[in-house]
N, C-alpha and C positions, 0 to 999 in steps of 0.2 A: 569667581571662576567656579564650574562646575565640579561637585567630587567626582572623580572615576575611581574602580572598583579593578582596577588590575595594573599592570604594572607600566602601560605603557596608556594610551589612548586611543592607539589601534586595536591591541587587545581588548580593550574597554566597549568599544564598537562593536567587535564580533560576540561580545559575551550578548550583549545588548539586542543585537539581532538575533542571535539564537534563543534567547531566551522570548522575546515576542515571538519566531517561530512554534516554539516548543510547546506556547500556550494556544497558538492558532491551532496546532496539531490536534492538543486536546481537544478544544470545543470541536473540531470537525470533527472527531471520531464521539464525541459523546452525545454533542448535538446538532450534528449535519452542518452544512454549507452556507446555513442562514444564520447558523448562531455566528459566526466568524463576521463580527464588525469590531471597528479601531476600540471602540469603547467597551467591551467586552476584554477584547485581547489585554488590553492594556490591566482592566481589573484582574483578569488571571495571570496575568506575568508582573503583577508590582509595578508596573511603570506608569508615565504619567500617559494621555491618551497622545498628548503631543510628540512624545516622544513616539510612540509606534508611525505615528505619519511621515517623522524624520527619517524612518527608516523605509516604508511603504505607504507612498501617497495617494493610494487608494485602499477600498477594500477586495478589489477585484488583485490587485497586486499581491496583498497580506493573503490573500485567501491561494493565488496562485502559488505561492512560494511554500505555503502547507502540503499541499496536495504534491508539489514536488518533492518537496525534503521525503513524505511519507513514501511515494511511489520507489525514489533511487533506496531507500534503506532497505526497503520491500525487497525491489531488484535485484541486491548486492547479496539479501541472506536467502534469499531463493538458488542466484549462480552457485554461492559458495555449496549450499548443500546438496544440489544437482552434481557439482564437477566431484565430490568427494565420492559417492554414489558409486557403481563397479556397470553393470551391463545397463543396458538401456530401460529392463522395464524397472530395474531399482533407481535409475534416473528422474522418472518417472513416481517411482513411491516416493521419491525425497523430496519432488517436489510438493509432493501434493500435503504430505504431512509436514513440510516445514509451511505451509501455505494456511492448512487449515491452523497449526500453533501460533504462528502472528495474527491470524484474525483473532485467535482466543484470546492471546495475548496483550494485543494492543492495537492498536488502531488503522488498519493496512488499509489498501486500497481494495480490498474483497468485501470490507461492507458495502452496503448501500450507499452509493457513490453517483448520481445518474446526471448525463452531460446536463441538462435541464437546471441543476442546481448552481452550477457554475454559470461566473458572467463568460460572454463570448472571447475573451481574450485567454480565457484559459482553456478551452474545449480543443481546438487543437492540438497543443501539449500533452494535453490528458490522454488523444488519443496513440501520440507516440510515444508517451510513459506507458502506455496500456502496449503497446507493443513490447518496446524492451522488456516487461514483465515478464510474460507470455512466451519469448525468447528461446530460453532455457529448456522449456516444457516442449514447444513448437522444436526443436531439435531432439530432444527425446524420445518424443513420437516418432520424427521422421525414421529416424534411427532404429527404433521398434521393427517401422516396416511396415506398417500399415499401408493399404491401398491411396487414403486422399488424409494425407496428414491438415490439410486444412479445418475439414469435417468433424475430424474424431480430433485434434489438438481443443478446437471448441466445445466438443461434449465434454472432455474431460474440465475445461476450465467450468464448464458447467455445473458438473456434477461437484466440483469445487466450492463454487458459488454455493450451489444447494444446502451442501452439507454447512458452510460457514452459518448460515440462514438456521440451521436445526439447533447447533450451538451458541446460536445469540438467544435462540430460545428457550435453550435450558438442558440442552442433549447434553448426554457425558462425551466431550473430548475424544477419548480415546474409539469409546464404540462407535462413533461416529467415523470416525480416520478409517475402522476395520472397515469399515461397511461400505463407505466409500470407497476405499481401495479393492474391495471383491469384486462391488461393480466397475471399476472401470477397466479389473483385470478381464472381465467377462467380454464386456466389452471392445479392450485390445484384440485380447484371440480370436473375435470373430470379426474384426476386422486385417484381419492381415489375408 
């Protein structure tokens, strides 16, 4: 009989699959979408490669269930520090700096992430985790006041992007957030 590692053999399962998640997560964010195969995942998470198949019988699946876990955490610390936030355009700052701190951080869906990379069973998902992201900020804006919150919700994810892009290459953190948030306050005001 096999050992299990927790107290029960359910628990044993959930450790099991989060731990192949956990190691999917890493190669996605350190080495994109192609590093994410069973026999990789398995050497970064200690297990045997059979085992990650018992859990995810593709690599389209393993790779799917990365890209989720990372998107909803993403999601969940974007809401929290948006709702905490006071008027709209601080709604707005908190998003952006809790946005560009997890790309620095760890491995969000604001790197270089493009549908291309993904098999077709997961691009749809991605594009409705790409929504719920987006959510938060897309109601900040609106709330702002601006003329076409569709327009300017997207520059600002933009300029998002950008600034993530300065700090994967080497930009300070912080001056980056400032510079970014100048520009997009410029660009709020002259949109309303």
């Amino acid at each position: 009989m096999p050992r299990i590692d927790a107290p029960t053999v359910a628990e044993h399962h959930v450790m099991r699959r989060d731990a192949i998640i956990a190691a999917a997560r890493d190669l996605l964010g350190t080495a994109g979408a192609s590093a994410v195969t069973p026999a990789a995942v398995a050497g970064r998470s200690g297990l045997a490669r059979t085992s990650v198949y018992q859990y995810f019988p593709s690599t389209g699946a393993l790779l799917a269930a990365a890209v989720e876990a990372t998107f909803t955490d993403s999601s969940a610390a974007l809401a929290a520090g948006v709702e905490q936030a006071g008027d709209p355009r601080s709604h707005i700052h908190a998003y952006v700096r809790d946005a560009l701190r997890l790309a620095a951080r760890d491995h969000s869906p604001f790197h270089q992430l493009t549908l291309s990379d993904l098999p077709p069973e997961c691009v749809a998902r991605v594009r409705e985790l790409h929504d719920e992201l987006v959510a938060p900020l897309r109601s900040a804006v609106d709330a702002f006041g601006v003329r076409d919150t569709e327009v300017v919700t997207g520059i600002v994810f933009g300029a998002i992007s950008a600034a993530v892009q300065l700090v994967d290459h080497g930009r300070d953190l912080d001056e980056t957030t400032t510079a970014t948030l100048g520009f997009i306050d410029a660009g709020l005001d002259a949109a309303r």
